[in-house]
N, C-alpha and C positions, 0 to 999 in steps of 0.2 A: 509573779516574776516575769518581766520582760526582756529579753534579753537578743538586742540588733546587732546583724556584722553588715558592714559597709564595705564593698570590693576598692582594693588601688585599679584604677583607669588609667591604663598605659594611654597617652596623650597623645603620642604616634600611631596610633594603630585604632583607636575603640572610634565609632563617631560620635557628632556634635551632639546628636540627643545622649549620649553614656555617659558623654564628659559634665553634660548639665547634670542630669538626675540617675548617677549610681544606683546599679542595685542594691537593692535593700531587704533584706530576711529579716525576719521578727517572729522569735520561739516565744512566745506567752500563755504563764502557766497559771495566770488568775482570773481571763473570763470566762474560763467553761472548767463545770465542777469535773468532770472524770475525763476530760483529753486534755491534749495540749495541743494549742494551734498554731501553726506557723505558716507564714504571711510572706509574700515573694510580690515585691512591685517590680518592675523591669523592662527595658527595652524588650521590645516583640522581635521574635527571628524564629523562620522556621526551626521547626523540632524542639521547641524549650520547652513545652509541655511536657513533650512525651522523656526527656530528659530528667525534670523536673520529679514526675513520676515514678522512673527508673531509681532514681535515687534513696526517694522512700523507701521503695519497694525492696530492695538488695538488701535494705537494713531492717528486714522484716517487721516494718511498722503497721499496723493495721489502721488504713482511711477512711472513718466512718463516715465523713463529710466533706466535701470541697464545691469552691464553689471560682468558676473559671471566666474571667470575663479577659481577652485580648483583643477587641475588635478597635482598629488600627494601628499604630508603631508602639503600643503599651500596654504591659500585661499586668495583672492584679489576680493573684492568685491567692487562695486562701486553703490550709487541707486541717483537719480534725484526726490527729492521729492519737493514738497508744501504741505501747508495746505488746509483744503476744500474748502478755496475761492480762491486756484489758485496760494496764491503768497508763498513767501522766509518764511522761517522760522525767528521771530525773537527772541522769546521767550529765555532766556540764562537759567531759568532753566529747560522750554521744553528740548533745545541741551542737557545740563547736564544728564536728564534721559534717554536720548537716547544712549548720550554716555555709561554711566555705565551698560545700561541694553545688550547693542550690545556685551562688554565685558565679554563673556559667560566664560570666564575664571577667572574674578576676585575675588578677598578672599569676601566672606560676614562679613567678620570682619572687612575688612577695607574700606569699603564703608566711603565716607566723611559725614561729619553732613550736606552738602548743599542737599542733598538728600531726605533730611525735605520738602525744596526750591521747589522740582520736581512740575511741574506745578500743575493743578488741575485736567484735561488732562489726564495727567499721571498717576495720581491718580488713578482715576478714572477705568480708563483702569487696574491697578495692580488689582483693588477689583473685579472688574468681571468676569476676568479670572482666577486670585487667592485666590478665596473667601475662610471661615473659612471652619471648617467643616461640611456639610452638607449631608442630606438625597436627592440621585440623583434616580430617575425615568427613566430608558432607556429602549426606544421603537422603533421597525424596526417592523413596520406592514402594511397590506396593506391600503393605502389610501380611506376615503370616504367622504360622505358631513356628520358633524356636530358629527365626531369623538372626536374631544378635548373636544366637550362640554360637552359627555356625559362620560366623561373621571372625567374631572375634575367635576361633578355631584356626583360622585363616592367619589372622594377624601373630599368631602366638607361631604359626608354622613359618612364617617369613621372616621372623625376629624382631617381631614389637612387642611391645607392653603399654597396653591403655592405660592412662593416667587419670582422664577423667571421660564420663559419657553423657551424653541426655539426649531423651530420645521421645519423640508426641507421637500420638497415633491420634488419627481420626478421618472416618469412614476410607476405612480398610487401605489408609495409606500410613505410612509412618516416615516421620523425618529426625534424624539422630544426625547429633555431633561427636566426633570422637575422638580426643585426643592423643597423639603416639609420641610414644618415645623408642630408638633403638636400644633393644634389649640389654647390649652389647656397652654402651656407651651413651649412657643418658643424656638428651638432647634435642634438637632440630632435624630434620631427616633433609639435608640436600640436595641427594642425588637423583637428577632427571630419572636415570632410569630405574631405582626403586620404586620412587613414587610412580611412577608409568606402570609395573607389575603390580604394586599394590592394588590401582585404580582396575587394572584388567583381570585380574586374582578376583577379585568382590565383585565385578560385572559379572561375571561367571557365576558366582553366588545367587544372584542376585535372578541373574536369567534361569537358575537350574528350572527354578518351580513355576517360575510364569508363565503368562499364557503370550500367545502371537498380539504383537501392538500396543503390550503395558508402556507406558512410559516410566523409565527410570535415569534418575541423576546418581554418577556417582562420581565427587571431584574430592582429589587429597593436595591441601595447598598448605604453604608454609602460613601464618601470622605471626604478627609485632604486636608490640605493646599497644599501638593503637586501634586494634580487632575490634569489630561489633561484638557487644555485651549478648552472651549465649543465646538467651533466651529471645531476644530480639532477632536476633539469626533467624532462631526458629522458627518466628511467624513469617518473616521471609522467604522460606524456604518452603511454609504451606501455603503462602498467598501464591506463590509460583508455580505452584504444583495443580495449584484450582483445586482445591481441596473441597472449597464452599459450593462447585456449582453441583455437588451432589447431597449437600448440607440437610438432613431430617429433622424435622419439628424435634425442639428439646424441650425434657421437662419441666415447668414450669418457668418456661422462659415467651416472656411476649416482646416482638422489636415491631416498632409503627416508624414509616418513612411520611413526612409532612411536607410543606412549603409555606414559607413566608415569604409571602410574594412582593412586599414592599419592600425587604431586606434585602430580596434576593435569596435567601437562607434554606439550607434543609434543615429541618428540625427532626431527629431522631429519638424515640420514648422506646427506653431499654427499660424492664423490668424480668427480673432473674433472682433465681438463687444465689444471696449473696455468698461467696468464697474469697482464698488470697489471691490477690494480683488480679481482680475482676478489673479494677479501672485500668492498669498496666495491659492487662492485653488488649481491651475496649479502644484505647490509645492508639494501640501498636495497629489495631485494626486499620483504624480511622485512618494513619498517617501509609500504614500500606497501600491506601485507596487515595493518597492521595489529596485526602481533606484539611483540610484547616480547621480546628474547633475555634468557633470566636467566642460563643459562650457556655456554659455547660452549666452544671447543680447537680450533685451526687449526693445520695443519702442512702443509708442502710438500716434496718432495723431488725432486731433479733437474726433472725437466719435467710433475711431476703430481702434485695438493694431494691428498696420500694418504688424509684425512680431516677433513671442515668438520662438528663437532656442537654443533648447536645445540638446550638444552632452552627451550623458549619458550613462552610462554602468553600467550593473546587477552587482551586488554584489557577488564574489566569495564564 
């Protein structure tokens, strides 16, 4: 089973190359015996990859294979996915929101009424990464034992209630998002000067146990519906921090930096413990620094991604 969705090309607005050759997604469920592949031709534009990915990923598909070729204004993307227990996609209107959502160029006008249909899944996944508007908590500070408790000890004495949280640690820093709502009257938090006490309430925290010169971030800012998706935040928020330039040999992880000198290209060979969201962060990495993937080849086998290459080049 094959099954393509075609984006409407608003004709004011997309250019010459979108209005020739629309994107085009193709869910096909009969050339490979135990995934299902879906296929993304398309105008090239920063970030579509890492978009691309994002989208999978929120809908907890597991990518055992892709393979990335956008080296100049067209991309041709291919990924090997399953669900979490391994097998084919059969869901038709799973496929439907995959499709529509991969089509990063279609009209929001003309999205079809089957879109209602989008799984539960799917759903699901839209509300959490694109929630209403909310009061966000962002913190890059150094890591210790029983930091959020005394965090959120804070928020509950000032009249909030955390709605939702997520929080990375790694070498000895940690970076959390945190959503508030007032206790009192569920909502958005407005007021200049709450937020101003909140943010100097948790600096205070924050300084009780550190030492002279740590650096710490701590900003409370309103978001819209159009907020960066959490988790992307997050690496943001550790790419800022420099988290890496203290970064330890991981286990069983080998990364070799190359040149292809006729191309111009770095060529990067990642091989690692495969887990979820390995190419989602790998992405987020790559576009924090900056890079462009023009080609790439991902594979995974049993329990470790035997080979992640990426040929990529800095942005002029």
């Amino acid at each position: 089973m094959e099954i393509c969705y075609h984006a409407h090309i608003d004709r004011e607005i997309e250019s010459l190359l979108e209005r020739i050759h629309p994107p085009r997604v193709c869910i096909d469920n009969d050339s490979c015996r135990d995934c299902t592949v879906v296929k993304v031709d398309s105008a090239n534009r920063k970030g579509i990859l890492l978009e691309m990915v994002q989208v999978l990923t929120d809908l907890d598909l597991i990518i055992s294979k892709s393979y990335i070729s956008s080296d100049g204004g067209w991309c041709m993307d291919v990924f090997h996915v399953t669900d979490e227990a391994g097998k084919k996609l059969t869901d038709e209107t799973l496929m439907l929101h995959i499709q529509q959502e991969l089509c990063a160029t279609r009209s929001k006008g003309e999205i079809s009424r089957d879109t209602e249909l989008a799984s539960q899944k799917g759903a699901q996944a839209q509300q959490q990464n694109v929630a209403m508007e909310n009061t966000a908590l962002e913190m890059s500070v150094t890591d210790r034992a029983g930091l959020l408790s005394e965090l959120s000890a804070v928020l509950v004495e000032l009249g909030y209630s955390v709605t939702s949280a997520t929080a990375w640690t790694h070498n000895d820093r940690v970076a959390c998002i945190i959503f508030l709502e007032d206790a009192s009257s569920p909502g958005p938090i407005s007021d200049p000067k709450r937020l101003g006490l909140v943010e100097e309430q948790l600096e205070n925290v924050v300084a009780a146990h550190g030492e002279t010169g740590q650096k710490n971030s701590v900003r409370v800012t309103t978001l819209g519906t159009g907020r960066t998706h959490t988790e992307r935040r997050l690496h943001q928020l550790m790419y800022a921090d420099r988290d890496y330039e203290s970064c330890r040999a991981c286990d069983r992880t080998h990364v070799s930096v190359g040149r292809c000198e006729d191309k111009g290209y770095l060529v990067v060979n990642v091989r690692s413990r495969d887990r979820p969201k390995l190419l989602f962060d790998t992405v987020c990495v790559l576009t924090d620094m900056q890079y462009v993937v023009f080609h790439a080849a991902i594979s995974s086998k049993r329990s470790m991604a035997d080979q992640v290459t990426c040929n990529l080049h800095l942005p002029t």
